[in-house]
N, C-alpha and C positions, 0 to 999 in steps of 0.2 A: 641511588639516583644522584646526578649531581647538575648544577647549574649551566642551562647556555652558555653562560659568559666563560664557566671553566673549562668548557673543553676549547683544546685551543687550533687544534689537531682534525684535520679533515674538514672537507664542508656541507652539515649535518643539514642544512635549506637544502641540498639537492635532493634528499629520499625525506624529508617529513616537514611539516609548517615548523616555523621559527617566531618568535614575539617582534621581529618585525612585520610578520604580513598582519598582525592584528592591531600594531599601532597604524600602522599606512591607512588601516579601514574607518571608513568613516559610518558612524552607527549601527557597527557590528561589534558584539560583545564576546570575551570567550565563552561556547556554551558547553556546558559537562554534559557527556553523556550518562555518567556515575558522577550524579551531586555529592560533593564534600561532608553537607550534612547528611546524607544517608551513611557514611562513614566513618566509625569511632572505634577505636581513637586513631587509623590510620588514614585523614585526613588529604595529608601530604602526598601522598601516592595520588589523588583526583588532580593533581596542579601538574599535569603532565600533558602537553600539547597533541599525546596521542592518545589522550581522553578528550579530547574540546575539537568543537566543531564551530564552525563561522554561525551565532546567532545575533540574528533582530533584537537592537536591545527593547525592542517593543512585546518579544515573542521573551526573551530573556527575560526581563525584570516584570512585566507583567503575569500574562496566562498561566508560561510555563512554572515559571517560579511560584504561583499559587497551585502547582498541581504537584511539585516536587516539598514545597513546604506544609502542606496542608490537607492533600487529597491523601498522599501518601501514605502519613502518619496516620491519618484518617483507618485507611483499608485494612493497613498490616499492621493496628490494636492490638490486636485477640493472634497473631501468628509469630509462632514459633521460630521460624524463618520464612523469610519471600526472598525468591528469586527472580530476578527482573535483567530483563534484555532491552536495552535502548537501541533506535535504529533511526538513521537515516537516510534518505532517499535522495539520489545524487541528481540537477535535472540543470539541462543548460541554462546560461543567463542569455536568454531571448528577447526583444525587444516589447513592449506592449502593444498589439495591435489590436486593432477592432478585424476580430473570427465569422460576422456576420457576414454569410453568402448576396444577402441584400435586407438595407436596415428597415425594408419596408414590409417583409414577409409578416406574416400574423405567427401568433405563438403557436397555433397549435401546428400537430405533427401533421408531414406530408410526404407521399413516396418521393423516393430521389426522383423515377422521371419524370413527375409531375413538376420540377422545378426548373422552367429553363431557362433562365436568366441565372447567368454567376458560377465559379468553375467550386465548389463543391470541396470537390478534389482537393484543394487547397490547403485545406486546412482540414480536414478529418478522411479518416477513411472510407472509400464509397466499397459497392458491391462487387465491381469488377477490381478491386483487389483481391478478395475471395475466390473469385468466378475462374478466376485464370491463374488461382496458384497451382502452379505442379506437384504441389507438396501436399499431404491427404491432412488439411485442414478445414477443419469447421467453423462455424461461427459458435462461438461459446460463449453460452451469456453470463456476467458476473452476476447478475440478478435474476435466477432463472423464471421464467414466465409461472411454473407451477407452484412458486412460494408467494401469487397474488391470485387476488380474488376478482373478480368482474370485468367485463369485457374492455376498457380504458385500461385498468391498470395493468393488463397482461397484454395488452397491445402497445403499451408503453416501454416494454423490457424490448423490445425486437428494432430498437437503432442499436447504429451504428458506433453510435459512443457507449453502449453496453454491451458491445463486444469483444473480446480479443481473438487471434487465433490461436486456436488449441488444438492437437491433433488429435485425431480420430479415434484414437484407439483409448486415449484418456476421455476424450469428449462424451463416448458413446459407451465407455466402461465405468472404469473406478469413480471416474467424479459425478458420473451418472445418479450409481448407485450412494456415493453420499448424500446427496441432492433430495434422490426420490424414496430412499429407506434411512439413511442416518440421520438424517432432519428432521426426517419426519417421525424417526423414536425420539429423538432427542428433545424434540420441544412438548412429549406429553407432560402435562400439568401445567404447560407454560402458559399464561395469561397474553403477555409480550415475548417474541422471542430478537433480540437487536442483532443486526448481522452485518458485520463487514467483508467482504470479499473483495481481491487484489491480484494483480500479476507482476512479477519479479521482470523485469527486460532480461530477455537472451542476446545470443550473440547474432541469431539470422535472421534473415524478415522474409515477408514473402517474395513469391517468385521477381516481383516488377521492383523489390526492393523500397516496398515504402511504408510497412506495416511492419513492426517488429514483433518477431514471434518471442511470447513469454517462454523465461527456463522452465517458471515456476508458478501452479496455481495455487491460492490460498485464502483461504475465510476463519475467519474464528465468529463466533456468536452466542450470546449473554441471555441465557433465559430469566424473568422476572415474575414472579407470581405474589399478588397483593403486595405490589409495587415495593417487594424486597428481593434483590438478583438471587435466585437461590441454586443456580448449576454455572458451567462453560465450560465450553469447548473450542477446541479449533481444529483445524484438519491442513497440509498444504500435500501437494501433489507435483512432482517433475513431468512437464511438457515435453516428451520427447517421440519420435516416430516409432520406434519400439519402446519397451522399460516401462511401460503406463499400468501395469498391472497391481502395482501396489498404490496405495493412496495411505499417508501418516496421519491419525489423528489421536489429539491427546484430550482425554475429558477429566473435568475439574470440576468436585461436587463442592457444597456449601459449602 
């Protein structure tokens, strides 16, 4: 490896960041995605700016840094090795606005066309983005209605912001069946079962072009039995109009 300053030769800012766009920033830190301290004794290799990413020195020097100094060390005690993927998630710098349809509506939930005052539309996805894609997509819930219990909280999974579009043939197959059988072996003896599920952005949206279809579905979730994690798993699946046949999942016992 050698230093910025030595190479003298070509211009290295056109294809990757440079230690000017991190001075220019104002309370933005460099953030590793592979902490130096995780790394001994080859340190030096982390101080590469195609390790470091634009972070909040509030996310930097506080949370994060209590979870790379402390949780870490914490988890992988007793392990022989741990293998760890750090990832980031790219999203535009958008202005802050107030998302409310009207600030006077009450909290609880209501059908779209029971609201008719305020374009909706706007700011989240409505039905008739589904309704009229030509493309055989579902509404697929990230929280599927059958991992809750009582009439509220499984009528609570069915908006619109707990859905993406997923195609048919994963919706109604493979992710199906991890939903309604891998879940459901997977959390016996579970007391707690903690679960995140996510979608990766694709490159096409639907037909009217304003919903973006996921490449990729994915959940992992932490079973805990007398409030010590004792399994996990995760599973991700490719969004595509054929190819849904397979679903990857990797389990991780105590």
């Amino acid at each position: 490896m050698a230093k910025e300053e030595s190479i003298h030769s070509g211009d290295i800012g056109r294809n990757q960041a440079i230690d000017q766009d991190y001075r220019d920033a104002a309370g933005l830190d460099r953030g590793h995605l592979c902490p130096s301290g995780h790394r001994s004794p080859q340190k030096n290799a982390t101080f590469t700016l195609t390790n470091i990413v634009p972070q909040y020195m509030t996310l930097n020097q506080g949370a994060w840094k209590q979870y790379e100094d402390t949780t870490m060390p914490q988890k992988t005690r007793d392990c022989v090795k741990t293998y760890v993927i750090t990832v980031l998630t790219p999203f535009p710098l958008l202005p802050l606005v107030n998302k409310l349809v009207n600030i006077d509506f009450g909290k609880e939930m209501a059908e779209e066309s029971s609201i008719k005052s305020g374009n909706i539309g706007q700011n989240q996805a409505i039905d008739e983005d589904y309704s009229t894609a030509l493309m055989p997509v579902d509404r697929g819930h990230l929280c599927p209605s059958s991992h809750l219990s009582g009439q509220h909280s499984t009528r609570a999974t069915f908006t619109l912001t707990n859905i993406v579009p997923q195609y048919r043939t994963l919706n109604q197959g493979a992710w199906s069946n991890y939903e309604g059988y891998t879940m459901r072996e997977n959390t016996q003896g579970c007391d707690t079962t903690y679960v995140i599920t996510g979608a990766v952005p694709g490159n096409t949206n639907t037909t009217n072009g304003r919903v973006n279809i996921p490449s990729h579905i994915w959940s992992a979730a932490c079973c805990v039995s007398k409030n010590e994690p004792i399994k996990a798993w995760g599973a991700i699946a490719e969004n595509q109009i054929h190819n849904n046949l397979k679903l990857f999942c990797r389990f991780l016992g105590s």
